[in-house]
C-alpha positions as CSV (number, residue, x, y, z in Angstrom):
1,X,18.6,-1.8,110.6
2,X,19.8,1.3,108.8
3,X,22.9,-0.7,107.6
4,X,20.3,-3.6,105.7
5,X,17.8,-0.4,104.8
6,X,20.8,1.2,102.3
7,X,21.8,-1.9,101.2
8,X,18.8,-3.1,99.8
9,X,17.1,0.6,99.0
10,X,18.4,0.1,95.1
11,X,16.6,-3.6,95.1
12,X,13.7,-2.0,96.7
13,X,13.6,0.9,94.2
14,X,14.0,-1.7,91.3
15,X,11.1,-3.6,92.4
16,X,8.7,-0.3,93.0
17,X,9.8,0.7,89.5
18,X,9.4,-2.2,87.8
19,X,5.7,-2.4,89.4
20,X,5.2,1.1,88.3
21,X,5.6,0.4,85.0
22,X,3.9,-2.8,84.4
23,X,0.4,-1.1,86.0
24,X,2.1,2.0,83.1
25,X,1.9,-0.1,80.6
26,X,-1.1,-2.2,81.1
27,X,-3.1,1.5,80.3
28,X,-0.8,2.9,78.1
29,X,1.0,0.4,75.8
30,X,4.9,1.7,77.0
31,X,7.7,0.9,74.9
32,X,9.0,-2.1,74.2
33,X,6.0,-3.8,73.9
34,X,4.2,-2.3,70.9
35,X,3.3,-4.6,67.9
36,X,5.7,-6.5,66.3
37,X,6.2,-6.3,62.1
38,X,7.0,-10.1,61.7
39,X,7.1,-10.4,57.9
40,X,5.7,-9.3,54.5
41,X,5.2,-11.0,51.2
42,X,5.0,-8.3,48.6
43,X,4.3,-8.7,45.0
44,X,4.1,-6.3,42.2
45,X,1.7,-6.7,38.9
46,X,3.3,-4.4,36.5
47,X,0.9,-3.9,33.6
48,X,1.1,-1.2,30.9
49,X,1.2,2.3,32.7
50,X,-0.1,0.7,35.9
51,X,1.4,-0.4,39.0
52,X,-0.5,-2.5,41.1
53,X,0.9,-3.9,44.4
54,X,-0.6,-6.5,46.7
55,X,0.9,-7.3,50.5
56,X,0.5,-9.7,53.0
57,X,2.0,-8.4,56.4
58,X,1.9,-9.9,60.0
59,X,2.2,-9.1,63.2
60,X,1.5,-9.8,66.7
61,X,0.6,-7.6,70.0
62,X,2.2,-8.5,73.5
63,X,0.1,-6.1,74.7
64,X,-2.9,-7.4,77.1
65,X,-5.5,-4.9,76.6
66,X,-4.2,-3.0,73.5
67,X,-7.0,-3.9,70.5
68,X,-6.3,-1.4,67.9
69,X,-3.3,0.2,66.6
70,X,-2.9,3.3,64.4
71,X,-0.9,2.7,61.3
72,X,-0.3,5.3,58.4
73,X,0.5,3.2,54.7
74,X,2.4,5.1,52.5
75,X,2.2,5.0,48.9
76,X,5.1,7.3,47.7
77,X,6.8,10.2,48.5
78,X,5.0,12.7,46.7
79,X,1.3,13.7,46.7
80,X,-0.7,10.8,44.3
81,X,-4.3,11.1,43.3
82,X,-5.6,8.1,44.0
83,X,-9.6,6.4,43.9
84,X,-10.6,4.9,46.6
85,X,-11.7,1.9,44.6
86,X,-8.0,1.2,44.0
87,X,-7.6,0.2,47.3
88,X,-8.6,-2.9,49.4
89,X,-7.7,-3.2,53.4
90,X,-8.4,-5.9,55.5
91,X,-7.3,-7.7,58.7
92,X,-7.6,-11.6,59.2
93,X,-10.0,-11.2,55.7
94,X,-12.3,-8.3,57.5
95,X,-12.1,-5.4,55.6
96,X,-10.5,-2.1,57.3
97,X,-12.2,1.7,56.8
98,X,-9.4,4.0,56.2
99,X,-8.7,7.4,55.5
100,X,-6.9,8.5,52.4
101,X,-4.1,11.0,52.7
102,X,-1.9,12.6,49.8
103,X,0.8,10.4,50.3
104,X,-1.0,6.9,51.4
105,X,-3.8,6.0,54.3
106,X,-4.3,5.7,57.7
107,X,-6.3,2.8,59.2
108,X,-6.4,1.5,62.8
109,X,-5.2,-2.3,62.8
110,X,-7.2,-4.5,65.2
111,X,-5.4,-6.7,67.4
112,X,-5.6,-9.4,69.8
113,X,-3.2,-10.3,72.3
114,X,-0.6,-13.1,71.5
115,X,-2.8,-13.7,68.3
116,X,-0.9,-13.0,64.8
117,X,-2.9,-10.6,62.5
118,X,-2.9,-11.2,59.3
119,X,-2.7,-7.5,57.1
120,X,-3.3,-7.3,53.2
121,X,-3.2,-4.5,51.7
122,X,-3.7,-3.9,47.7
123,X,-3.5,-0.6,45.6
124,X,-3.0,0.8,42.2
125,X,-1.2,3.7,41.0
126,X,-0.5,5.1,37.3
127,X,2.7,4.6,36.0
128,X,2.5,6.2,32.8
129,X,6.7,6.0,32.4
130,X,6.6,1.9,33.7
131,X,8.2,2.3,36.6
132,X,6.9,2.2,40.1
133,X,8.1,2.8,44.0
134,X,7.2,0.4,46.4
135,X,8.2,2.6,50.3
136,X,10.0,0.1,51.6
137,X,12.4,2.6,54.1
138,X,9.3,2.8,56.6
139,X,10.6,-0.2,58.1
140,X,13.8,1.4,59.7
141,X,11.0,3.2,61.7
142,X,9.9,-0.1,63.8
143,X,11.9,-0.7,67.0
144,X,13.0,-4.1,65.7
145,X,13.8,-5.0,62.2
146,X,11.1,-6.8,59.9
147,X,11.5,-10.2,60.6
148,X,11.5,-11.5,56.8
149,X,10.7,-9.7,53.7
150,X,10.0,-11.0,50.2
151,X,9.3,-9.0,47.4
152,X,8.1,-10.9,44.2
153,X,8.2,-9.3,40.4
154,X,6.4,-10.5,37.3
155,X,8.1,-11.9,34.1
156,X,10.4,-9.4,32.6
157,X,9.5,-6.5,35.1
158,X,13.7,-6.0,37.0
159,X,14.4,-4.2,40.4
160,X,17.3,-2.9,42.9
161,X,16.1,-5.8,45.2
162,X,16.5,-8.8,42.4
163,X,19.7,-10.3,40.8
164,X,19.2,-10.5,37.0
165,X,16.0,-13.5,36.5
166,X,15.1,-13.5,40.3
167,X,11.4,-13.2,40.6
168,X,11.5,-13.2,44.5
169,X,13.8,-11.7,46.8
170,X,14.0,-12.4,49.8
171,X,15.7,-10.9,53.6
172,X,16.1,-11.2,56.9
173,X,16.0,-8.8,59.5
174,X,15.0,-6.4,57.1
175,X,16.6,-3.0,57.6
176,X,16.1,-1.5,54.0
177,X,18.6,1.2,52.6
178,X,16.2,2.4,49.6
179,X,12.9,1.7,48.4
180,X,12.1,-0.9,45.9
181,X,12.1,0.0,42.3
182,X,10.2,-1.6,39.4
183,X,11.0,-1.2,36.4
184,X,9.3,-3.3,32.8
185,X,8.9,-2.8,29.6
């Protein structure tokens, strides 16, 4: 009996832990099942000495109680006065109340399990020398890269993620380097 106890105690331990942390994460979302970033569509409007940017991001919750997540948007890497008019959140086209902080906003993404949620997010900033920063270098901070990014530029505007007359560029298993830059005349 002792013989067939030590040679299944590591099975047995494997099984108590593995219990232990499904009833862990059913109350307390554990790693690796937080949300998934699945893709963006991102598209600049550069006009003038403003920078407007509009995105489209999805992503989908394997959790099965988790409704809300906390997510922080950043705008750029230094403070930014910006109106709160200039702004526009919603999820699956409900708007989203957020909180404006000196470098972007914080908002709490609902969720439903298995279900995709659709993000948009639109803002403007000044950009009284044309050229804008889109914070792209976020992403590195999910546990999995972004599924599929595509970042789209007007007419004439150029950027570090477009070969000369691209408008959209596009990438898989998104890990950036940099953020994007806009730059237009």
């Amino acid at each position: 009996m002792k013989k067939l106890i030590r040679k299944y105690m590591p099975l047995f331990l494997f099984v108590i832990a593995g219990i232990l942390y499904f009833i862990g994460d059913y109350f307390m979302d554990l790693p690796p099942t937080a949300l998934v970033f699945q893709s963006e569509v991102v598209r600049a409007d550069c006009e003038d000495a403003r920078f407007r940017i509009e995105g489209e991001y999805r992503f989908l919750s394997p959790h099965p109680r988790r409704r809300t997540y906390e997510m922080g948007f950043p705008f750029l890497d230094e403070d930014v006065a910006i109106s709160r008019e200039d702004i526009r959140v919603s999820a699956n086209d409900r708007a989203i109340e957020f909180r404006i902080l000196s470098q972007g906003i914080m908002f709490d993404l609902p969720v439903e399990r298995g279900k995709e949620t659709i993000l948009k997010i639109s803002y403007t900033l000044p950009a009284p020398d044309r050229m804008g920063i889109y914070i792209t270098k976020t992403a590195n901070l999910w546990p999995e890269p972004v599924t599929r990014a595509e970042f789209v530029i007007p007419q004439g505007a150029r950027s570090n993620y477009h070969k000369t007359g691209e408008l959209s560029a596009v990438f898989y298993k998104f890990k950036p380097k940099e953020n994007w830059k806009i730059a237009w005349e």
